[in-house]
Every structure is written in structure tokens, then in C-alpha cells.
MMTF fields as JSON, N, C-alpha, C and O atoms, coordinates in Angstrom:
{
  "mmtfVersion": "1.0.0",
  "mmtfProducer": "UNKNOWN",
  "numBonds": 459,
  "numAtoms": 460,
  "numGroups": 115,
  "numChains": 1,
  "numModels": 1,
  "chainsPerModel": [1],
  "groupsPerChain": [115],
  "chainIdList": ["A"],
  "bondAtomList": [4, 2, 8, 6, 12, 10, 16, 14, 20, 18, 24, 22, 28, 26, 32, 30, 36, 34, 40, 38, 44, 42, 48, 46, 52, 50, 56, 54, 60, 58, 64, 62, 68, 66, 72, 70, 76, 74, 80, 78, 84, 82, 88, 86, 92, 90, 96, 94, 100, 98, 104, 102, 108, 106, 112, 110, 116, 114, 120, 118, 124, 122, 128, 126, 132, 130, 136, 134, 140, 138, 144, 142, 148, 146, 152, 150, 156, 154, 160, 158, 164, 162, 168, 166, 172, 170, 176, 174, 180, 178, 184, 182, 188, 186, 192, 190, 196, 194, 200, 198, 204, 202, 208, 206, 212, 210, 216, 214, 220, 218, 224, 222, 228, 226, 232, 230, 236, 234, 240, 238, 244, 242, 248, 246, 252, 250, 256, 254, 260, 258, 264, 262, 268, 266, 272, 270, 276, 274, 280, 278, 284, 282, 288, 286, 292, 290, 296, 294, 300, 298, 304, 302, 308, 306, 312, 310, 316, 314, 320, 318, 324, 322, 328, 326, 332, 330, 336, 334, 340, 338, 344, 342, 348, 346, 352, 350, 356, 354, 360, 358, 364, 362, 368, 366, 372, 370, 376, 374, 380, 378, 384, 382, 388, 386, 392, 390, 396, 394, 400, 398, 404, 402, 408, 406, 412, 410, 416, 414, 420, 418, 424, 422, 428, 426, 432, 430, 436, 434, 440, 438, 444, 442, 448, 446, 452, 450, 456, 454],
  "bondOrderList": [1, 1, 1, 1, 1, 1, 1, 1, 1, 1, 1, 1, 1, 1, 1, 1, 1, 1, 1, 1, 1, 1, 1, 1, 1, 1, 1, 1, 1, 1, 1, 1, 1, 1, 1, 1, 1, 1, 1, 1, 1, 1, 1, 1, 1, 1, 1, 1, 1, 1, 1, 1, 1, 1, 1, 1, 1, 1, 1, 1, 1, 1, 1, 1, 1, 1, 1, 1, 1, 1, 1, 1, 1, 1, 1, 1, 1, 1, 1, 1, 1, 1, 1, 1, 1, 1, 1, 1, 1, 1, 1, 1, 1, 1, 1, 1, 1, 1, 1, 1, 1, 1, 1, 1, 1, 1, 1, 1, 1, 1, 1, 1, 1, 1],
  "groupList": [{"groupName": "UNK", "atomNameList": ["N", "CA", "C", "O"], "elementList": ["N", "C", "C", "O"], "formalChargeList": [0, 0, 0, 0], "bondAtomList": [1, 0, 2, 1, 3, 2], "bondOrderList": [1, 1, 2], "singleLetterCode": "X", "chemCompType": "L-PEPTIDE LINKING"}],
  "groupTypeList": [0, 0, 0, 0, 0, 0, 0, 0, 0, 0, 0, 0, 0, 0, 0, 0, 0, 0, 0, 0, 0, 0, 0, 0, 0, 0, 0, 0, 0, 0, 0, 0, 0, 0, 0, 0, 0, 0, 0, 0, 0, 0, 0, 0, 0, 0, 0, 0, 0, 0, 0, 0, 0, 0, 0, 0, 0, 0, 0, 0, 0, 0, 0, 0, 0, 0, 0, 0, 0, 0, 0, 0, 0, 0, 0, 0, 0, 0, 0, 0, 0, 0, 0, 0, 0, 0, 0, 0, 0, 0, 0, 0, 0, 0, 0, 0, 0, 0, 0, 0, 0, 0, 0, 0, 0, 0, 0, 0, 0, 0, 0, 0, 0, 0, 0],
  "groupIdList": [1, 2, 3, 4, 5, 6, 7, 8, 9, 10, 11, 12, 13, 14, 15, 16, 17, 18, 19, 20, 21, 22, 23, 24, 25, 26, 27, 28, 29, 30, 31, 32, 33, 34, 35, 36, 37, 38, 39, 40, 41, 42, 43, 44, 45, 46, 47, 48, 49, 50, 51, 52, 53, 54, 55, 56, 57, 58, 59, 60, 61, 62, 63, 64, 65, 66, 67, 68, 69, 70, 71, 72, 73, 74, 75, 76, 77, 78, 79, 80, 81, 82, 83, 84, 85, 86, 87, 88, 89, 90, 91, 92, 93, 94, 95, 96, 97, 98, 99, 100, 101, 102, 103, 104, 105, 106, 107, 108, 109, 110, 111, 112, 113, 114, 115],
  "secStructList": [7, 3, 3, 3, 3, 3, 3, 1, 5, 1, 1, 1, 1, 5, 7, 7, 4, 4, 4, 7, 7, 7, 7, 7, 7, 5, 3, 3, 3, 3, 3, 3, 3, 7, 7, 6, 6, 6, 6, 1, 7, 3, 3, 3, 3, 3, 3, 3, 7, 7, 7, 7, 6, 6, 7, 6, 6, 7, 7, 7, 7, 7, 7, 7, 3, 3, 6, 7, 3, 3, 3, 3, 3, 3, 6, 6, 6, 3, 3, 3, 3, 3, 3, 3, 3, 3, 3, 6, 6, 3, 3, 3, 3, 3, 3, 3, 3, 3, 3, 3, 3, 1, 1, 7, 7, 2, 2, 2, 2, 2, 2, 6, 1, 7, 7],
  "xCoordList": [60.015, 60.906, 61.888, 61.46, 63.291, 64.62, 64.367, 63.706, 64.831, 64.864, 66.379, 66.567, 67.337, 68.263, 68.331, 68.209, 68.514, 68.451, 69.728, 70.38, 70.193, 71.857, 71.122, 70.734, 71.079, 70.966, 72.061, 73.256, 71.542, 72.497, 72.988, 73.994, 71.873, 72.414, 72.564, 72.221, 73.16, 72.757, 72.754, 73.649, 71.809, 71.409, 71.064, 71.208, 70.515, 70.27, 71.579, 71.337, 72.746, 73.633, 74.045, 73.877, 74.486, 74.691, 75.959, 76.658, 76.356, 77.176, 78.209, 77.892, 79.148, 79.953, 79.748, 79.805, 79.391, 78.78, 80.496, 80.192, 81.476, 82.36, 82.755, 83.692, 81.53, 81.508, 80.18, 79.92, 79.166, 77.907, 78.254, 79.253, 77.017, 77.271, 76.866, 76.468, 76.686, 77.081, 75.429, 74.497, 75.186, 73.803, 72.828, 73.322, 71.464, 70.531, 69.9, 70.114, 69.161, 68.781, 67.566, 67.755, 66.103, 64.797, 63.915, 64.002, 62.826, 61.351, 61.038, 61.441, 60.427, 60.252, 58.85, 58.21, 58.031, 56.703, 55.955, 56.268, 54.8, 54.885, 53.442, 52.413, 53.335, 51.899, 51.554, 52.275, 50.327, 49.965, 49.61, 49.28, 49.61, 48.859, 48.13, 48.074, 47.798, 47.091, 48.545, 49.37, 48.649, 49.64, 48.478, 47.597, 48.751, 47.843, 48.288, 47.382, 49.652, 50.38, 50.297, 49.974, 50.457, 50.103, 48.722, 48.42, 47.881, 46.164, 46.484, 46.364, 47.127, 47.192, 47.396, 48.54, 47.144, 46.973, 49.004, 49.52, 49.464, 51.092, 51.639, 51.764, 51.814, 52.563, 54.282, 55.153, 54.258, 55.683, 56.415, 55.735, 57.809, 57.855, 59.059, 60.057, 58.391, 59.173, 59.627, 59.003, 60.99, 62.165, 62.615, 63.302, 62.015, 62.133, 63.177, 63.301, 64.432, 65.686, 65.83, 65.976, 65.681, 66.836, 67.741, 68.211, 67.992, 68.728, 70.529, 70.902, 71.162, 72.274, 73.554, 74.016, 73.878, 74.508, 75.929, 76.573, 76.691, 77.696, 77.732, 78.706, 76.269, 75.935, 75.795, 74.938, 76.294, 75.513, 74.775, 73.74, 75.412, 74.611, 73.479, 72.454, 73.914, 73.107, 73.622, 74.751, 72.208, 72.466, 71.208, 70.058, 71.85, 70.941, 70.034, 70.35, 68.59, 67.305, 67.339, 67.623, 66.867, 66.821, 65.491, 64.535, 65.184, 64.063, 63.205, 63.508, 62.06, 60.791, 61.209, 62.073, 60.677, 61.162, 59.571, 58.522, 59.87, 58.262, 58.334, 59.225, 56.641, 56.688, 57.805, 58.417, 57.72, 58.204, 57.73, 56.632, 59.009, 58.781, 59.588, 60.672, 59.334, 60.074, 61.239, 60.78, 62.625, 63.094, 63.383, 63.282, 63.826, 64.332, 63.853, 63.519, 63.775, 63.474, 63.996, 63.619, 64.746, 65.12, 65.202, 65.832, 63.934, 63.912, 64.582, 64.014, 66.016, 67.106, 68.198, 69.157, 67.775, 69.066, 68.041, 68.347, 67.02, 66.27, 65.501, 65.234, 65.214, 64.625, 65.259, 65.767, 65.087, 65.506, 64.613, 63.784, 64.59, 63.202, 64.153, 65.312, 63.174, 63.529, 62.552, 61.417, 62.68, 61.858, 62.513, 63.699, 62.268, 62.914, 62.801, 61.918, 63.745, 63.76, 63.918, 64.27, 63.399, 63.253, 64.033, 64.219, 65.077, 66.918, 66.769, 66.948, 66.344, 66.405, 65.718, 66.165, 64.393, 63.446, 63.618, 63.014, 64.382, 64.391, 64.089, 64.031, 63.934, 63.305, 64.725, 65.192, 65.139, 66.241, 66.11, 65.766, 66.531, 66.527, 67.233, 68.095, 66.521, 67.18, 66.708, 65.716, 68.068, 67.56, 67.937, 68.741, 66.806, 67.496, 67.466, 66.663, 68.281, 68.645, 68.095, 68.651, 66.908, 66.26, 66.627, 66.839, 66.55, 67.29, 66.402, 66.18, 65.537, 65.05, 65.189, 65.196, 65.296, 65.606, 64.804, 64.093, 64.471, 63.707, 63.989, 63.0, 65.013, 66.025, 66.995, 67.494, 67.274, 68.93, 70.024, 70.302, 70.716, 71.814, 72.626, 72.698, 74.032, 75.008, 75.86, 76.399, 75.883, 76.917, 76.491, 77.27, 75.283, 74.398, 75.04, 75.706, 74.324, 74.931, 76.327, 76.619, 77.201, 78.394, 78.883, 79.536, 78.184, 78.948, 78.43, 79.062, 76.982, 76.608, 77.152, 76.559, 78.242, 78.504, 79.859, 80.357, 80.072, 80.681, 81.879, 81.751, 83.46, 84.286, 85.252, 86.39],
  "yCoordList": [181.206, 180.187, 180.873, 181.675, 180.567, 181.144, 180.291, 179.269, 180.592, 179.921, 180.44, 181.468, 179.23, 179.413, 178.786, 177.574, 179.614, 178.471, 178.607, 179.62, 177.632, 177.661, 177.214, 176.074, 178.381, 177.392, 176.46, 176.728, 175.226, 174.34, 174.458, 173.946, 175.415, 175.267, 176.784, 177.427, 177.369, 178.532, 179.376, 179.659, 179.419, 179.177, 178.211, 178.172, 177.216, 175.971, 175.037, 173.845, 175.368, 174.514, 174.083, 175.033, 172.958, 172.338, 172.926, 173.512, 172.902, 174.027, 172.875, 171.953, 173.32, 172.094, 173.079, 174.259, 171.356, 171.704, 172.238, 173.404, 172.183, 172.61, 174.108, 174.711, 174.822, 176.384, 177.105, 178.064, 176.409, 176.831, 178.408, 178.839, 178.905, 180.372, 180.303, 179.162, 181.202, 181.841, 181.407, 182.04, 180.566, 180.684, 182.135, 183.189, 182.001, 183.213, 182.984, 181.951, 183.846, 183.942, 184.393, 185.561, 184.115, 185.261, 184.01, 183.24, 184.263, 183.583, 182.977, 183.549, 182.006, 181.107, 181.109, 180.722, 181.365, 181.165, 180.775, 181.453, 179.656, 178.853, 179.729, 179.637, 180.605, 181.036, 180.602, 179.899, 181.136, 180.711, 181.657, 182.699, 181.419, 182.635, 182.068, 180.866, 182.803, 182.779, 182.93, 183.83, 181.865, 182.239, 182.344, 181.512, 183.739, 183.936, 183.26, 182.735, 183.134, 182.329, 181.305, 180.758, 180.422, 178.842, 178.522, 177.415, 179.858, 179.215, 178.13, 177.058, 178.335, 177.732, 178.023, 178.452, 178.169, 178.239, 178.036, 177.015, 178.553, 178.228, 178.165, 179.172, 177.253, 177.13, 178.203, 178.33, 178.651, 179.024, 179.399, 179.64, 179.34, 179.685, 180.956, 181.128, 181.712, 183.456, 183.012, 182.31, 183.263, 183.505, 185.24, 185.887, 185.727, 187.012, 186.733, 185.584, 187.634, 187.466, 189.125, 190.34, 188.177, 189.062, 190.135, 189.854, 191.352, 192.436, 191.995, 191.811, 192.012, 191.653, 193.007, 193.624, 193.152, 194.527, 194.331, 195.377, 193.203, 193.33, 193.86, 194.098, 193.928, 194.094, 195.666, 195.844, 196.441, 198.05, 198.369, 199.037, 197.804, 198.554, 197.359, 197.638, 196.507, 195.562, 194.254, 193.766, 193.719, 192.212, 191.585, 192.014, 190.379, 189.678, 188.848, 187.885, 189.252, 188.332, 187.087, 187.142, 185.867, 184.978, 184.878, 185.449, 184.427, 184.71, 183.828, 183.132, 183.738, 182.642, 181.113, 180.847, 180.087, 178.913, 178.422, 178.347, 178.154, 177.758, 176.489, 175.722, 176.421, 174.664, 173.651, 172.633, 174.528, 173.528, 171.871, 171.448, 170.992, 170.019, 169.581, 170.161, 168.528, 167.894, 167.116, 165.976, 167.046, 165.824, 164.991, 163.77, 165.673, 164.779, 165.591, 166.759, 165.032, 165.214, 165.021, 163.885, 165.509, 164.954, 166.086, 167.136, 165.081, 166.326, 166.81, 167.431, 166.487, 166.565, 167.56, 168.154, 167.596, 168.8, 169.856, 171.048, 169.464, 170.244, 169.546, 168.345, 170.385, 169.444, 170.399, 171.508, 169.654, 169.851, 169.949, 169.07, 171.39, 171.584, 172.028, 172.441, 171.784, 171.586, 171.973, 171.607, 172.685, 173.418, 174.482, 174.415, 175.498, 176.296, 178.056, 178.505, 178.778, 180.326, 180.539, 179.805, 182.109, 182.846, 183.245, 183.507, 183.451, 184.267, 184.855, 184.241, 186.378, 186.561, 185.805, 185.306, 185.72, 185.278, 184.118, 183.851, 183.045, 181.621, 180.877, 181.391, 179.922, 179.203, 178.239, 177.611, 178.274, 177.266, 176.551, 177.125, 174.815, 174.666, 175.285, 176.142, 174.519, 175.237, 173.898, 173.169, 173.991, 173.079, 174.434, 175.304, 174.299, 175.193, 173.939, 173.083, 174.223, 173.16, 173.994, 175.068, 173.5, 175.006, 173.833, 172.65, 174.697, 174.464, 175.195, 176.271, 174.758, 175.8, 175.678, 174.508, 176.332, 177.358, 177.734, 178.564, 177.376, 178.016, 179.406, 180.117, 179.903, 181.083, 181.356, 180.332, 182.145, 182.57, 181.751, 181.843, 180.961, 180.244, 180.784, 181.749, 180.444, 181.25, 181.47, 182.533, 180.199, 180.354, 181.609, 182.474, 181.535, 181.968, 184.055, 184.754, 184.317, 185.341, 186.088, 187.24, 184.828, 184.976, 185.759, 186.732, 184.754, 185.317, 186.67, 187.501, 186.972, 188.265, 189.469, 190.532, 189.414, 190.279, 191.152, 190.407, 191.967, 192.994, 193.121, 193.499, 192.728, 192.471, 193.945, 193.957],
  "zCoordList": [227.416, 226.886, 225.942, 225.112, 226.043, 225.243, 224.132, 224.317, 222.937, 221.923, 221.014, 220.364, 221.294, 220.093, 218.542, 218.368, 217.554, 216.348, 215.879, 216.13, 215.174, 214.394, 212.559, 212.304, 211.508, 210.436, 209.946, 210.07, 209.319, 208.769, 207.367, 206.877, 206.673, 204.882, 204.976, 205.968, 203.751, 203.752, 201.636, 200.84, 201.619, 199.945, 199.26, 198.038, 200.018, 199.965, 199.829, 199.64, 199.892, 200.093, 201.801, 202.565, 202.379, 203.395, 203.983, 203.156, 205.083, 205.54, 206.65, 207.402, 206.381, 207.544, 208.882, 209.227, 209.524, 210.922, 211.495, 211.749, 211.721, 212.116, 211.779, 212.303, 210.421, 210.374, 210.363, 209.637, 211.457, 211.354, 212.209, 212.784, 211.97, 212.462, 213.428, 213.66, 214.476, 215.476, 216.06, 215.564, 216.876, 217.39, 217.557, 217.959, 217.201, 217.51, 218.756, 219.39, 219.139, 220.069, 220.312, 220.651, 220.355, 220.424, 220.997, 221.953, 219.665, 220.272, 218.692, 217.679, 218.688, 217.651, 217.234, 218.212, 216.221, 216.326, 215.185, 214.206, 214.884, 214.027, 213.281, 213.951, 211.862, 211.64, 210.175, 209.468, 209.826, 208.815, 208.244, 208.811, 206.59, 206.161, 204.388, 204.13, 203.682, 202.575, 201.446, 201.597, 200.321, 199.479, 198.24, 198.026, 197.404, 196.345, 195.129, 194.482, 194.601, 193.82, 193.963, 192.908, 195.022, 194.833, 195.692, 196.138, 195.833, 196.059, 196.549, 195.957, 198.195, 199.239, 200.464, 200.311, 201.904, 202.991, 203.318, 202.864, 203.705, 203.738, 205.484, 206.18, 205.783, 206.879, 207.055, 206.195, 208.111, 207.898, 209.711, 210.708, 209.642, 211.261, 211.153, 210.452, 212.226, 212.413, 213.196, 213.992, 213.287, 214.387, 214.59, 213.801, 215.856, 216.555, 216.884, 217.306, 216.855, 217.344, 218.453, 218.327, 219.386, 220.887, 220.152, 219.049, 220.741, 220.2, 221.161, 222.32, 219.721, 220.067, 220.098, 219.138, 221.597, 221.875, 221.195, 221.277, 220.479, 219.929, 218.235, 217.52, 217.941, 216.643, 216.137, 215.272, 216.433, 216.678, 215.304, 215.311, 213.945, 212.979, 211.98, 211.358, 212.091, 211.435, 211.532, 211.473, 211.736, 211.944, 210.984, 210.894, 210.274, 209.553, 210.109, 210.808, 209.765, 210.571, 209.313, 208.117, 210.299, 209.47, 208.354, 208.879, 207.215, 206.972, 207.452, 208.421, 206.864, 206.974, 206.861, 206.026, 207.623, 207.066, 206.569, 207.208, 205.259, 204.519, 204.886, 205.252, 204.617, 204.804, 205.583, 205.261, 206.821, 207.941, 207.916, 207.554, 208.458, 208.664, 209.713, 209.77, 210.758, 211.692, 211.302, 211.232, 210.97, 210.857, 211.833, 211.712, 213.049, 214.112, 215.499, 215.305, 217.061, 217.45, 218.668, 218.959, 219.714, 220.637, 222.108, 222.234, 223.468, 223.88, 225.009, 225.907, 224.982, 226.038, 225.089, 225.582, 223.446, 222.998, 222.133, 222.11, 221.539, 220.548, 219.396, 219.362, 218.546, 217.048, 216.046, 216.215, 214.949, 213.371, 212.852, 212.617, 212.472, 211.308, 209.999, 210.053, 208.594, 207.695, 206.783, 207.088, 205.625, 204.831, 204.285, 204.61, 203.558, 202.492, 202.902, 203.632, 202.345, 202.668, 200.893, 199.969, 201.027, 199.923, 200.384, 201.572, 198.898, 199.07, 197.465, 196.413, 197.702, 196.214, 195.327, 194.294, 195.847, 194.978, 194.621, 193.582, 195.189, 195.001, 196.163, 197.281, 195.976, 197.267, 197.36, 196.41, 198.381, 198.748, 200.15, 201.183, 200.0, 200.979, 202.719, 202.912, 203.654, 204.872, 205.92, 205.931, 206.861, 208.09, 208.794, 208.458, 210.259, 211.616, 212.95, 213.322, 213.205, 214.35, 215.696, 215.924, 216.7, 217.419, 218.839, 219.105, 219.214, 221.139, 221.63, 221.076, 222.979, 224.169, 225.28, 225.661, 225.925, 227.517, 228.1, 227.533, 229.463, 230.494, 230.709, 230.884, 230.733, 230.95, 229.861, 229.394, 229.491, 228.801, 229.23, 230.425, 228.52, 229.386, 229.444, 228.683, 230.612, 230.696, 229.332, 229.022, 228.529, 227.576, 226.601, 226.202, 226.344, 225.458, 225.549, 224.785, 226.961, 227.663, 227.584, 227.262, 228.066, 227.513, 225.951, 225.574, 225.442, 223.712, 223.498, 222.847, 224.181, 223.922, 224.474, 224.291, 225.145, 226.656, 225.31, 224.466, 225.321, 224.256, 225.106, 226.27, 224.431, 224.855, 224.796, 225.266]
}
């Protein structure tokens, strides 16, 4: 399964959808682990991102999204998850808007193809 995500905030501020960035592209995966500071069990979801051949020296991975939550759900475009990233040691909000694919789509392909 393809998995694209687009974030919606970025530093916990809200981002106009008319300048969201550039869709990602990988594998999405939801784990858990032990937090010793808040002596709690912590939900969180890794987004593996696809190696992007227009990028040659660095490309920014998204971080962790803590304490995932569902906001919306729809299963003809994707879902909206919602929960927070560490940015410099602060926790700020974050939505990722996640889309999936049987295959790579063409458009997807497209943007990646090095002009």
C-alpha cells in the first residue's frame, strides 16, 4: 500500500491549504513505546518516506506524530490525523492529511520524475 501525507500546520501554526507542501510519499506506521517523563505508554505514527530522486542532498523527514487522533474520515479520499510533533523541543500542534494507493499513482510519479 502507497501512502501519501501533506502536513497541514507547520510549528503548530495552520498553514493555508492553497500553500501546503508538496505531498510525501512512503509507508505509514502506527507504534508504541514507553515515555519515561510522562510514565506513560505513548502512541505515535512513523511516516517512512520513499527516496525522492529530485532531492540529491537533503530532504526533510517528517517527525513523529504523538498522540495520534482521527478527526475525519473518508474512505474514497483519505483521513485526517491530528496530534503534535516535537520541533525543537516543543510540542506543537500538527494535522497530516494521509491518502492511500494500491500502487504509486501516476500524478504522484509524475512530480517525482527529475526535470
Amino acid at each position: 500500500m502507497f501512502t501519501v501525507i501533506q502536513r497541514t500546520h507547520k510549528a503548530g501554526k495552520q498553514v493555508d491549504p492553497a500553500r501546503l507542501e508538496q505531498p510525501l510519499g512512503g509507508t505509514l506506521l502506527r507504534k508504541e513505546r514507553y515515555d519515561a517523563i510522562a510514565r506513560r505508554q505513548q502512541t505515535y505514527m512513523e511516516f517512512t518516506q520513499v527516496d525522492d530522486p529530485t532531492q540529491v542532498l537533503f530532504q526533510e523527514r517528517p517527525a513523529e506524530l504523538l498522540d495520534p487522533q482521527l478527526l475525519s474520515f473518508d474512505s474514497e479520499r483519505g483521513v485526517m490525523l491530528v496530534g503534535f510533533e516535537v520541533i525543537n523541543g516543543g510540542r506543537h500542534y500538527q494535522g497530516w492529511w494521509v491518502r492511500w494507493y494500491p500502487e504509486i499513482p501516476g500524478w504522484y510519479r509524475e512530480m517525482m520524475t527529475p526535470r
